[in-house]
C-alpha positions in Angstrom: 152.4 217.9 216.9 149.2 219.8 218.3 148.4 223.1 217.2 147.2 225.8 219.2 144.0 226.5 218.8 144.0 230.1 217.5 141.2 232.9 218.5 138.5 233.2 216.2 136.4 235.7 215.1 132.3 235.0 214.3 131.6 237.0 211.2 128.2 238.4 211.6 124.7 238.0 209.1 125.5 240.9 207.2 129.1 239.9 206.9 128.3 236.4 205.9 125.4 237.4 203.5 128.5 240.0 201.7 130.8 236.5 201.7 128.4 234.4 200.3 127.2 237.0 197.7 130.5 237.4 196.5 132.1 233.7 196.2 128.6 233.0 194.2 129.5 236.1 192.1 133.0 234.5 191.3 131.9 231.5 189.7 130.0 233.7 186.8 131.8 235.6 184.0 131.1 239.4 184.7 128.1 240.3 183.5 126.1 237.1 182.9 123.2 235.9 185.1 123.6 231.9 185.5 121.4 230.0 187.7 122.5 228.1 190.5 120.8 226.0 193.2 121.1 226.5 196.6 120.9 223.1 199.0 120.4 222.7 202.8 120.7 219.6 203.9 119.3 218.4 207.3 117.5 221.5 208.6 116.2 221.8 212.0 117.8 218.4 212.8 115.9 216.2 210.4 118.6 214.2 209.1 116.5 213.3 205.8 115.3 217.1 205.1 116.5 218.8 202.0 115.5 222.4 201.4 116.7 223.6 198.2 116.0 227.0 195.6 117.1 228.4 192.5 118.7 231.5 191.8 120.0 233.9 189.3 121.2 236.5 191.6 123.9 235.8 193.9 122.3 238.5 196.1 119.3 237.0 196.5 120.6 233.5 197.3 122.9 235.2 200.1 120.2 236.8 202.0 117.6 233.8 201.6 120.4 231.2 202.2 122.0 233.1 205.4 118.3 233.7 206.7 117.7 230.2 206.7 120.8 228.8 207.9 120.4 231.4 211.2 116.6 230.2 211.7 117.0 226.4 210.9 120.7 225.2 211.8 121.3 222.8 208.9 124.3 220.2 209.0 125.5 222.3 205.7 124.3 224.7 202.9 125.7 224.0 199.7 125.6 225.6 195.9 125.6 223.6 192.9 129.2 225.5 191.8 128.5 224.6 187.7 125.8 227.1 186.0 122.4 224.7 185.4 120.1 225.1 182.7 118.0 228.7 182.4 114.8 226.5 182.8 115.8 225.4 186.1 114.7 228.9 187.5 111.1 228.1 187.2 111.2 225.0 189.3 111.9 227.4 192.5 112.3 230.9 191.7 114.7 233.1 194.5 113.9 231.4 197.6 114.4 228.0 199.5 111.6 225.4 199.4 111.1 223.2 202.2 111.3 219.3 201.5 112.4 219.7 198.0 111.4 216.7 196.1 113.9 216.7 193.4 117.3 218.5 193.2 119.7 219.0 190.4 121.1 216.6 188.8 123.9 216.4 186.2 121.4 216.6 183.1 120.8 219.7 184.4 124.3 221.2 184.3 124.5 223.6 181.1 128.1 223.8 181.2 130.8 222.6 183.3 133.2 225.8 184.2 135.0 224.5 187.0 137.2 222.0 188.4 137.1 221.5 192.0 140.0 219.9 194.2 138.1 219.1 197.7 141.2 218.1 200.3 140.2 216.7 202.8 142.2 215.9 206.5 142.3 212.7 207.9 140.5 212.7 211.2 142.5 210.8 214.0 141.3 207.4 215.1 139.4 206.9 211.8 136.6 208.8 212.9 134.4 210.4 209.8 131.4 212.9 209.8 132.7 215.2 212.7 134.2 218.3 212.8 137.9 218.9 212.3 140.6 219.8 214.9 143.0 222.7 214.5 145.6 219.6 213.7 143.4 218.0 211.2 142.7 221.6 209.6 146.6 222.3 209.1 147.0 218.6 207.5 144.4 220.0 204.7 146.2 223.1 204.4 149.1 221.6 203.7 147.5 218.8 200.9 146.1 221.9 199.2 149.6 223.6 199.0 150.9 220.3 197.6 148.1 219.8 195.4 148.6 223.7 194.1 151.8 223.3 193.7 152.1 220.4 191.8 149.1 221.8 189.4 150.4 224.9 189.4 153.8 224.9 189.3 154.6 221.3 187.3 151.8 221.3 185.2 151.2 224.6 184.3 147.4 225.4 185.6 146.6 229.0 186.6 146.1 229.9 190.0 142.9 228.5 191.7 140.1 230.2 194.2 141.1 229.0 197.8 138.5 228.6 200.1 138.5 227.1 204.1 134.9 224.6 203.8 135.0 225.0 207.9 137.3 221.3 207.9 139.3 221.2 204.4 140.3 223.3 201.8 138.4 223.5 198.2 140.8 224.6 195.3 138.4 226.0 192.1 140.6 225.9 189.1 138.8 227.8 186.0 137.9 225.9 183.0 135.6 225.9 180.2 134.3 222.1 179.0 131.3 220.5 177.6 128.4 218.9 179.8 129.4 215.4 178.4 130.4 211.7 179.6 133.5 212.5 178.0 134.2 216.0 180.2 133.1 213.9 183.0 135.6 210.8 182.7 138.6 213.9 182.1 137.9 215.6 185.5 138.2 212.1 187.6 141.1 211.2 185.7 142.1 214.8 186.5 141.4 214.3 190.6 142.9 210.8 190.1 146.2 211.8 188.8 146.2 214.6 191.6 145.9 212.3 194.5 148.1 209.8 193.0 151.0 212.6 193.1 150.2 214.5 196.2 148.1 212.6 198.7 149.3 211.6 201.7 147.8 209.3 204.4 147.4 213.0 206.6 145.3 214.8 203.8 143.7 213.0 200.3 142.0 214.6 197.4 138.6 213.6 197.8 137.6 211.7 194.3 134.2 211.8 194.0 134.2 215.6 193.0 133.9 214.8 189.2 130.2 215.0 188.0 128.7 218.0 186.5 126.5 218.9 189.6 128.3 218.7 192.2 127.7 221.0 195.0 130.4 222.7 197.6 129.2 224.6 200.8 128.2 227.8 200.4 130.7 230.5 202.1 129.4 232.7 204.7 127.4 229.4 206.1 128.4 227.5 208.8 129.8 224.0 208.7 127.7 222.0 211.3 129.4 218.2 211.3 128.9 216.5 214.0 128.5 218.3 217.6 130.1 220.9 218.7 132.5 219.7 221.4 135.8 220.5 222.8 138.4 221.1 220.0 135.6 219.7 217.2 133.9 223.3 216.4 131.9 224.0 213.6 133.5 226.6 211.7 131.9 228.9 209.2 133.2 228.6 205.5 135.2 231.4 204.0 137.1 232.8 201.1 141.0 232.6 201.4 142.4 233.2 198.4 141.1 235.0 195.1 143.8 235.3 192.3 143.4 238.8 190.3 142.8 237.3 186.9 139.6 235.7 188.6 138.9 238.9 190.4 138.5 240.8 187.9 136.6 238.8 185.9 136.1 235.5 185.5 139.0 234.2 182.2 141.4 232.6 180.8 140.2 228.8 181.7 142.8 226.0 181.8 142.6 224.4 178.3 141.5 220.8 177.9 145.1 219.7 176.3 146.5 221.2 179.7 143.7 219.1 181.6 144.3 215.8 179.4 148.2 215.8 180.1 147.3 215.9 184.1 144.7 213.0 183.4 147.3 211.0 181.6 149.1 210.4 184.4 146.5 208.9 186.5 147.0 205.3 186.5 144.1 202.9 187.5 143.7 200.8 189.9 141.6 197.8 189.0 140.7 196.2 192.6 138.7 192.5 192.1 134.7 192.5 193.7 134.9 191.9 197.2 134.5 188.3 197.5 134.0 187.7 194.7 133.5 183.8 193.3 135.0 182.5 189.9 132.7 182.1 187.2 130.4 184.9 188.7 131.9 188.0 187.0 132.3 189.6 190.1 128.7 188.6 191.7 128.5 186.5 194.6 125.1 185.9 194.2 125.7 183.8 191.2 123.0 184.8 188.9 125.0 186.4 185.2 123.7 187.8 182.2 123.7 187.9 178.6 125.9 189.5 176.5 129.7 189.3 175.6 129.9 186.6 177.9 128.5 183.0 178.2 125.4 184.4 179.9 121.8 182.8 179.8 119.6 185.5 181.0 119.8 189.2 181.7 119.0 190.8 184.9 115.6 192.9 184.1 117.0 196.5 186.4 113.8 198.6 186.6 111.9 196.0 187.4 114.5 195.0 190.2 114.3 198.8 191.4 110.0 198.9 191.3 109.4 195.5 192.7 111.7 196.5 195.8 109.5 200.3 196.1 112.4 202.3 194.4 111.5 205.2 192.7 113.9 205.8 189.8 113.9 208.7 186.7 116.2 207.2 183.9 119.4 209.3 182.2 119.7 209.4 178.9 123.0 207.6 179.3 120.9 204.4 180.8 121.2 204.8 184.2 118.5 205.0 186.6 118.8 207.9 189.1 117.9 207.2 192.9 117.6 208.7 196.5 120.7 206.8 197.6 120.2 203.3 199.1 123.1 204.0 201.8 122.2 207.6 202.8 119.2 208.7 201.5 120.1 212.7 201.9 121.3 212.9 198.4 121.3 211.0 194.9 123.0 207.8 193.8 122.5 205.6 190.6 122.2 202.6 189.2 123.9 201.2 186.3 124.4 198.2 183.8 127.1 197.2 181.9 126.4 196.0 177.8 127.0 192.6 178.8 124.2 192.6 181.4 126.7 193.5 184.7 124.9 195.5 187.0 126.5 198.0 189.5 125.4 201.1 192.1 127.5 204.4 192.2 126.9 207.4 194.5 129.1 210.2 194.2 129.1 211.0 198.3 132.4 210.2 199.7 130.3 208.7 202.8 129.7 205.9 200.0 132.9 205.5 198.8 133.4 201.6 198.5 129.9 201.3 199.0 128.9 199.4 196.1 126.4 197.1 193.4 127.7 194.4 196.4 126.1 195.8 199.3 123.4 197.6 197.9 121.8 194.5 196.3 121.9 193.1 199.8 120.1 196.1 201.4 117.1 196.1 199.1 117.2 192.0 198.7 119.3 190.1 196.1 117.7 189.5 192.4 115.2 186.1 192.1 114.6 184.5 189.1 111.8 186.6 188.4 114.0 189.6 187.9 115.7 188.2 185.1 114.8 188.0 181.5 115.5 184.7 179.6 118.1 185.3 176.9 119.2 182.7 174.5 123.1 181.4 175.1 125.2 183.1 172.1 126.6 180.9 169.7 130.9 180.2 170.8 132.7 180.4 167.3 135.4 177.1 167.4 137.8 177.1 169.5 140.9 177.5 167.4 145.0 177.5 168.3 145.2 180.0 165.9 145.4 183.7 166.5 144.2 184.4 163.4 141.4 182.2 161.0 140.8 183.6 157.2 137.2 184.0 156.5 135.7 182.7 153.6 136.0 184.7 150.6 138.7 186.8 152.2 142.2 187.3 150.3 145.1 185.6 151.5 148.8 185.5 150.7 151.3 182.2 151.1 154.0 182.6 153.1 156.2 180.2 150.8 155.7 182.1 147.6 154.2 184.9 148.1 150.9 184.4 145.9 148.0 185.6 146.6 144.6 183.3 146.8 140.9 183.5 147.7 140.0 181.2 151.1 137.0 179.0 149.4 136.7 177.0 152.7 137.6 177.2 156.4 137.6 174.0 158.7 139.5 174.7 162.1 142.5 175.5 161.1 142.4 173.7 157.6 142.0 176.2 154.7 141.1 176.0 151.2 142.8 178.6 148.9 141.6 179.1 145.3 144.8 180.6 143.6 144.5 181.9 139.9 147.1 182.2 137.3 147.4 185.6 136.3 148.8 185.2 132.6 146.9 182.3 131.6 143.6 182.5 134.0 144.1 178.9 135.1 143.0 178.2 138.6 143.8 175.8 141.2 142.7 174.6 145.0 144.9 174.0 147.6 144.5 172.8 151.2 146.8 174.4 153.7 147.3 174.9 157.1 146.1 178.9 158.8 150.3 178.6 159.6 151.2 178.8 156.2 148.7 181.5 155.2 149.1 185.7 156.0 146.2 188.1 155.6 146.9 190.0 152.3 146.0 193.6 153.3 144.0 195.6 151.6 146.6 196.8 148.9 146.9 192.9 147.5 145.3 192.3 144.3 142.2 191.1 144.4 141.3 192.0 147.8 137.9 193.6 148.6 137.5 196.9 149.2 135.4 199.1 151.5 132.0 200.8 150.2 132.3 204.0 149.1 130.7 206.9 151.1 127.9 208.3 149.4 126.6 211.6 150.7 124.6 214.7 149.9 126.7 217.6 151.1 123.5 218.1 153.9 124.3 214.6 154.6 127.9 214.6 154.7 128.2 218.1 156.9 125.6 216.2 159.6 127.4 212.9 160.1 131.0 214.9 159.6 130.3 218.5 161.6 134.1 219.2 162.6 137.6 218.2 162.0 139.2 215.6 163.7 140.7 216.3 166.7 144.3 217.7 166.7 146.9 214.9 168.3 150.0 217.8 167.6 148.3 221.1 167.5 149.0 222.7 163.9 150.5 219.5 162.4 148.7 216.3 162.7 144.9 215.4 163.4 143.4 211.9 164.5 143.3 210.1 161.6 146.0 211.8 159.6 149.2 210.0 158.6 153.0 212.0 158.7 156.2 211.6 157.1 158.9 212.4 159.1 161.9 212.7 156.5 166.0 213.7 156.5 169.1 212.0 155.4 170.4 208.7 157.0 172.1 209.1 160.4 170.8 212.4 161.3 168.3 211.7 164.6 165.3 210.6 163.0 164.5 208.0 165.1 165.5 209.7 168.3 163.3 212.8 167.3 161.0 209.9 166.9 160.9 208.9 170.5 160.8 212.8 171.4 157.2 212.7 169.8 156.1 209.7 171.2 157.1 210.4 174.8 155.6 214.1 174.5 151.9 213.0 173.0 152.6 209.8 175.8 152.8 212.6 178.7 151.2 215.3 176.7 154.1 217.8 176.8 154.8 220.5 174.5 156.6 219.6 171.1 159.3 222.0 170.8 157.6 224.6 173.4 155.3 225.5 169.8 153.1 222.9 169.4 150.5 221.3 172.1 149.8 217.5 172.3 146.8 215.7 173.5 148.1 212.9 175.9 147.2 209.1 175.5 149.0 206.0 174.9 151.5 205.7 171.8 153.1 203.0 169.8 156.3 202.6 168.3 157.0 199.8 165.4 160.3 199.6 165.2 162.2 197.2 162.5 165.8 198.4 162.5 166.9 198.2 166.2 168.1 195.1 168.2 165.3 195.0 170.9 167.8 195.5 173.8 168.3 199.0 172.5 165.3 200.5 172.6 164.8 200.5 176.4 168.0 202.1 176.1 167.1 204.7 173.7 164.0 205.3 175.1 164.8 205.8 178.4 167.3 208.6 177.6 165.2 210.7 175.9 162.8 210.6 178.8 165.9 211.5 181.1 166.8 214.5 179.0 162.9 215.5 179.1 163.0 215.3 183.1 160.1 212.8 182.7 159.5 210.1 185.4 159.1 206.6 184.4 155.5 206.2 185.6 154.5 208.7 183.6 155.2 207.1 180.5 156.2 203.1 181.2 152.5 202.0 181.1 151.4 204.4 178.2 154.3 203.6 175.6 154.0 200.3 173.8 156.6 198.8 171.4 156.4 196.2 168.5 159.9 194.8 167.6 160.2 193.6 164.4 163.8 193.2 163.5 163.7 189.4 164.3 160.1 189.2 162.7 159.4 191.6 159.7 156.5 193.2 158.6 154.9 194.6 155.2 152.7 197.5 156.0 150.1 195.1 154.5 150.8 192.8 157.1 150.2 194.9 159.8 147.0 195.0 160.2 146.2 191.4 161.0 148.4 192.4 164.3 145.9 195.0 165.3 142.4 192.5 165.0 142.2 192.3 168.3 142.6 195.7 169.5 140.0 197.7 170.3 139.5 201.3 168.1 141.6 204.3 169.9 143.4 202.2 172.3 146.5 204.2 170.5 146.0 208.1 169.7 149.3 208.3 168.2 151.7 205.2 166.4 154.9 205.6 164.3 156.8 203.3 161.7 160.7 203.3 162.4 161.2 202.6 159.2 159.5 202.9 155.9 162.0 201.0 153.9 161.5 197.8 156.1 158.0 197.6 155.6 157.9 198.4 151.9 156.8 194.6 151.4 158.1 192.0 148.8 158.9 193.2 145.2 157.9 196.8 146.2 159.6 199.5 144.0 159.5 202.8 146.6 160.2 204.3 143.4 157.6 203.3 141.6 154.4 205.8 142.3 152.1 202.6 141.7 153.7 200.7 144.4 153.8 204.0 146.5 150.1 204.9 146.4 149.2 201.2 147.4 152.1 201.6 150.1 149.8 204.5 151.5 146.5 203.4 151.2 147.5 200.2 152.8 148.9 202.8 155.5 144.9 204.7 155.9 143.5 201.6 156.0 145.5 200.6 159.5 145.0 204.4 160.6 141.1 203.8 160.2 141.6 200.2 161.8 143.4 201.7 165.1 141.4 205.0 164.6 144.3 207.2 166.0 147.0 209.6 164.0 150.3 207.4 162.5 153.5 208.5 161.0 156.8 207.0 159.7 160.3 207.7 159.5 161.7 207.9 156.0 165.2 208.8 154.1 165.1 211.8 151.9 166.4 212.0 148.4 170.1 212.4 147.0 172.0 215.4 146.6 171.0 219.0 148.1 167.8 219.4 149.7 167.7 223.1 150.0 165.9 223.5 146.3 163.0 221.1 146.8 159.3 221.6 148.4 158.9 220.1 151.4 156.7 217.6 149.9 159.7 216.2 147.3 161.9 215.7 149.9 160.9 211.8 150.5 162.5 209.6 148.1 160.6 207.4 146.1 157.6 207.8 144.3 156.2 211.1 143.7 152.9 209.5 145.2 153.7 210.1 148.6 153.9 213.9 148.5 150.1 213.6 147.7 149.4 210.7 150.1 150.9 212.0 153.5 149.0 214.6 155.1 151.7 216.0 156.9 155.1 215.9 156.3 158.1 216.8 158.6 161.2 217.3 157.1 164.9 218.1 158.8 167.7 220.0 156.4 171.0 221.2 156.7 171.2 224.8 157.5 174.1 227.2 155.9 175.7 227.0 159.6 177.7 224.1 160.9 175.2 221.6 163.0 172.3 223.7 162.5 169.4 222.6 160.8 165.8 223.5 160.0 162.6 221.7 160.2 160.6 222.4 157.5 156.3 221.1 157.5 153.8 220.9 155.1 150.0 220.1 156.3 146.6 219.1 155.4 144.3 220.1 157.6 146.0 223.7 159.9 147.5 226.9 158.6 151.0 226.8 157.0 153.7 226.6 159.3 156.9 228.5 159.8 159.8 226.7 159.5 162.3 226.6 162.9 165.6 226.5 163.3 167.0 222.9 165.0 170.2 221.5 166.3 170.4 218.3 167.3 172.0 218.2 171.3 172.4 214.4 172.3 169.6 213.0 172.8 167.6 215.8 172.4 166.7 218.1 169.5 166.4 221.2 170.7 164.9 224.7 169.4 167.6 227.6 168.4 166.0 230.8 167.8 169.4 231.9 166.3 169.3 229.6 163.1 168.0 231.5 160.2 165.9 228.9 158.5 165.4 230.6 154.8 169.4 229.5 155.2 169.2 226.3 153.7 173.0 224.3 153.1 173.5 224.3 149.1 171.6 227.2 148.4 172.2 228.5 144.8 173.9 231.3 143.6 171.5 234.3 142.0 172.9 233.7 138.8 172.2 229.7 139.0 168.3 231.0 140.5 168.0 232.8 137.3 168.5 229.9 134.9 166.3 227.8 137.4 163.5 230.5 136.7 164.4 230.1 133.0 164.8 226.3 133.0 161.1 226.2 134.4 159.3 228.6 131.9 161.1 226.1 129.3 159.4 223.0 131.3 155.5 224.9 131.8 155.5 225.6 128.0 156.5 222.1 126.8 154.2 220.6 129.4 151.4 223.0 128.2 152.1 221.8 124.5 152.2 218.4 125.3 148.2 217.8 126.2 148.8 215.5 123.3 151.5 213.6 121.8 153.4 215.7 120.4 156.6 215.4 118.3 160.0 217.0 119.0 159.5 219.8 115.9 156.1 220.0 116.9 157.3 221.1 120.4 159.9 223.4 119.1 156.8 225.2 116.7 154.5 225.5 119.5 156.9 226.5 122.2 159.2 228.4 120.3 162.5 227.3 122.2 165.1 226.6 120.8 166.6 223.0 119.8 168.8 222.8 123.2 166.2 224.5 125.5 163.6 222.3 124.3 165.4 219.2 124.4 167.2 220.1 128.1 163.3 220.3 129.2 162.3 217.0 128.0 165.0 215.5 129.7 164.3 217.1 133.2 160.2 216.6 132.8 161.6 212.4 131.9 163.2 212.4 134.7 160.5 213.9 137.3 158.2 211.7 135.4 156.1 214.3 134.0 156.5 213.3 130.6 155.9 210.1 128.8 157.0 208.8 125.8 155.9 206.3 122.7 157.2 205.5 119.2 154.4 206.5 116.5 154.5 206.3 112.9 154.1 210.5 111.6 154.2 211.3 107.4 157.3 210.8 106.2 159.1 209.9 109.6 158.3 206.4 111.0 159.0 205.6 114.2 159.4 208.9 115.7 159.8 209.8 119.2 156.3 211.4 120.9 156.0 212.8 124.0 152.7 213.5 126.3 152.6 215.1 130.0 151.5 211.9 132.7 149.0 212.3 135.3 151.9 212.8 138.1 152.0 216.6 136.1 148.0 217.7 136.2 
């Protein structure tokens, strides 16, 4: 279809300098000066000519920008559309310097306050650096109205600054992010994730618009690609659309969960090296390096760039910054990887696909006397075994169940000291890695960590902040959850609620916000054939799409092959730190581990240090599903729900409870955390497969609540149990409680039977004056 090519109207210089004026004035909150540089590249014709300035008022850079576009025709002038550094003033203060020598780079970026979506048209035949049609122009404008409503409308970003660049369409979307590599890798994930869902082979989000500096043209300027023939005109680049929250003042910046739940559904594409040869990683000029690899020498980069006349300024991130080897109008970058790989980048999207490849073969491939001699690392045995014992390291037999010391490793041949606990007798025993397990830390024996020792100046520098919240307001990296409620309820399906909101980083009950990244599930109770099942059902009811979560959910099935929690860990040797921001245990009971007492608090507090150390191993946030006690519920804390051990109320950081409200298949979700402000409790019911918020649930109405009169003896029963606990700092007989308490026989003796029971009392036979062997009782640690 062919458009009709519509009248247009040539804005003059004082109309142009007012445009440009106030689009520069939008990209500052009211009332602050930032500085931004001003870039004209190819003035007067001079295709490697870049005239460039730096200015703090938007004014000023209008007038001195417009005047020079009028006198010197440039192929476009640009803006750096992040604020840079206040220093950067000084280097050219309020005007345009001729032949600039250096320009802004992305050290120089002091904060990064916007996200740019560049859409570009696809020119017919293939054709690239020329003007656009009317045609090609409508193809942009339709991308960006796919690419804002998809941002907008699906994922929940505010409205973005629309401007016409003279061929596409630039969509600014407000946000507020750290100058980091970090903040960097989130905003091409971002643009990744966009093009994947709304490019089209007509109009493509243009994906090199990630780094800090980036410039877009200036608007009031004309945009001079190519010549200006027949339907290919230059245009001059204007504002289309400013939203009024942005008019009136630059606020309310998308948030970096919103921007991390866009960027977790980008998916990669890993394409090989062109032409690339085996055994070359990925170079065809066959030289490799040293480092994680099998590589012999190390390709020396700086020398590389000076013997071939490149002049390079090295980032603080180890790259050396260039004038690009393809186009050498604006900046480009070379790299190396920690095992030695070395690779080109340049941001331009007239270099996309240009790469390490065919730069090396512009400038002249490495010689040997660009390499540095390494010697060849050291290749441990080669082993069948996925897992080999170290020596020294404490192992359990899979037969018995004993745990030994590994006095000797050859191949897969180890020597186990084991010791005889009640008589101290040792013995060696070969046996093959096959019949061994790692022990985990909890086994006896095994070694521990080093403590941590810090001076508070010390341990506030190397620990400034908080982890970062994984469920806003309930659990951090690094924290572990109990998620607790009678049998048969929905645990586990609530479970896979979590897991597929953190997975696409969605909203937990429209209350609490997620950061997105890949999750793990462990499960031990379901047939594996179910969980697809399961899973996929939930995801349904959540109106996600399969690709946004198939490649980001990972499942461990244990019911053919248990686990301990102590034998966990030895699954996760091989996995890199924070490949999993969020893991959970469906369920506890299964991985208890042999002879394990959940209600022993012994066995519980080495159930849950066992758990921290596989938190710290996968460094991400973990949780498990658990049963809660017999009996009503609706007395308890939050943190006595859990049955077992009163351990674990001290050991989880956050626990998640689920109780029967006073109204028929209603209930209440109840939290108790570590590390955020107390939560409010919130009313539940559980809608197949979903459980689902209900505002009309009064939550203080907990099933099995008790009667006023039955509160008041409560209140009695526990003034009885704080006096006989405050008596008993020492063993203390039953007279001798009645004296210093002044209950009565029955009072006294019904506390001492609850305190037993909540083991909070202990007791001991002693030998008092005239009464041998008489009953003594002493509060336990559990009640301090």
């Amino acid at each position: 279809m062919t458009v009709a090519a519509q009248p247009r109207t040539i804005p003059g210089p004082a109309q142009c300098k007012q445009d440009a004026a106030r689009f520069v004035s939008l990209l500052s909150p009211p009332g602050q000066s930032e500085v931004r540089e001003a870039r004209i590249i190819a003035p007067s014709g001079k295709e490697k000519r870049i005239d460039a300035g730096c200015f703090s008022d938007p004014v000023k850079m209008a007038e001195a920008v417009i005047a020079h576009d009028r006198l010197h025709n440039p192929k476009g002038d640009y803006v750096t559309v992040n604020p840079l550094h206040p220093a950067m003033h000084a280097r050219i203060a309020d005007r345009i310097k001729e032949w600039a020598s250096t320009t802004a780079n992305d050290g120089n970026v002091l904060v990064r306050h916007w996200l740019i979506a560049d859409i570009d048209p696809t020119r017919d035949g293939g054709v690239v650096d020329v003007a656009a049609t009317d045609t090609e122009i409508q193809r942009a404008q339709d991308g960006a109205e796919a690419a804002r409503a998809w941002l907008c409308g699906t994922m929940g970003f505010g409205e973005p600054i629309e401007c016409d660049s003279g061929n596409g369409r630039y969509l600014l979307f407000p946000i507020d992010l750290p100058n980091d590599e970090e903040s960097t890798e989130l905003i091409r994930r971002v643009l990744l994730a966009t093009e994947q869902h709304v490019g089209t082979p007509d109009a493509h989000v243009d994906l090199t618009m990630f780094n800090a500096a980036r410039i877009i043209r200036l608007m009031g300027t004309t945009n001079r690609k190519g010549d200006c023939i027949g339907e290919r005109v230059h245009r001059i680049a204007k504002l289309i659309y400013v939203p009024d929250y942005l008019e009136k003042g630059w606020s309310e910046p998308i948030s970096a969960e919103r921007l991390k739940a866009v960027a977790a559904l980008a998916v990669e594409e890993k394409k090989p090296p062109k032409n690339a040869k085996p055994g070359t990683n990925g170079h065809t000029n066959g030289h490799t390096s040293n480092g994680a690899g099998n590589y012999s020498r190390r390709l020396n980069l700086p020398r590389y760039l000076a013997t071939r006349g490149v002049k390079y300024s090295e980032h603080h991130d180890g790259s050396y910054t260039v004038d690009c080897v393809n186009h050498d109008d604006h900046a480009a970058s070379f790299n190396q990887t920690a095992d030695g790989a070395p690779g080109f980048h340049c941001f331009h999207n007239r270099c996309v696909g240009f790469d390490w490849e065919q730069a090396s073969t512009k400038l002249g491939k490495p010689t040997d006397a660009d390499y540095d001699r390494i010697e060849k690392p050291k290749q441990p045995p080669a082993s069948g075994a996925g897992w080999i014992p170290a020596e020294g390291e404490t192992v359990k037999a899979k037969d018995r169940g004993n745990y030994g010391t590994v006095v000797c490793v050859s191949g897969t041949s180890i020597t186990v000291r084991f010791v005889n606990p009640e008589d101290g007798n040792s013995c060696e025993k070969d046996m093959d890695v096959s019949e061994l397990e790692p022990a985990g830390t909890g086994a006896p024996g095994a070694p521990k960590k080093p403590i941590l020792r810090f001076t508070f100046r010390e341990m506030a520098a190397v620990y400034p902040k908080l982890d970062p919240p994984v469920i806003q307001g309930l659990l951090r990296v690094r924290e572990f959850m109990n998620v607790v409620s009678v049998a048969k309820v929905g645990k586990s399906w609530l479970c896979y609620y979590f897991l597929l909101c953190i997975a696409t980083g969605r909203m937990i009950f429209d209350r609490f916000a997620t950061t997105p990244g890949r999750v793990l599930l462990i499960d031990n109770e379901l047939p594996p054939a179910l969980l697809p099942y399961r899973i996929r059902t939930v995801a349904e009811a959540m109106g996600i799409q399969p690709d946004e979560y198939q490649d980001r959910f990972d499942i461990f099935s244990l019911r053919h092959s248990p686990r301990s929690i102590y034998e966990l860990s030895a699954e996760f040797s091989g996995v890199p730190q924070e490949t999993y921001i969020f893991g959970m245990l469906d369920a506890k009971y299964k991985a208890l581990g042999p002879d394990a007492d959940e209600n022993s608090n012994a066995d519980e507090a080495r159930w849950y240090a066992e758990a921290c150390s596989l938190i710290d191993l996968l460094g991400s946030a973990f949780g498990t599903t658990h049963h809660s006690t017999k009996g009503s519920q609706s007395e308890k804390r939050v943190v006595d729900i859990g049955a077992g051990g009163s351990s674990q109320a001290r050991a989880a950081d956050t626990h998640l409870v689920i109780r029967e409200a006073e109204e028929e298949g209603a209930f209440v979700l109840g939290a108790a955390v570590r590390s955020f402000a107390p939560v409010d409790p919130l009313g539940l019911r559980f809608d197949f497969p979903l459980w689902v918020p209900d505002e009309s649930i009064d939550p203080t109405k907990l099933k099995g609540q008790k009667s006023p009169g039955e509160e008041k003896q409560d209140g009695r029963d526990r003034e009885a149990e704080n006096e006989v606990l405050a008596a008993c700092q020492t063993w203390k007989s039953r007279p001798e409680i009645e004296t210093d308490t002044g209950l009565g026989k029955s009072r006294r003796d019904r506390a001492i039977a609850r305190l037993m029971k909540a083991n909070l009392l202990q007791t001991e036979k002693q030998d008092r004056p005239r009464n041998p062997n008489t009953d003594v009782f002493r509060k336990t640690i559990h009640a301090n």
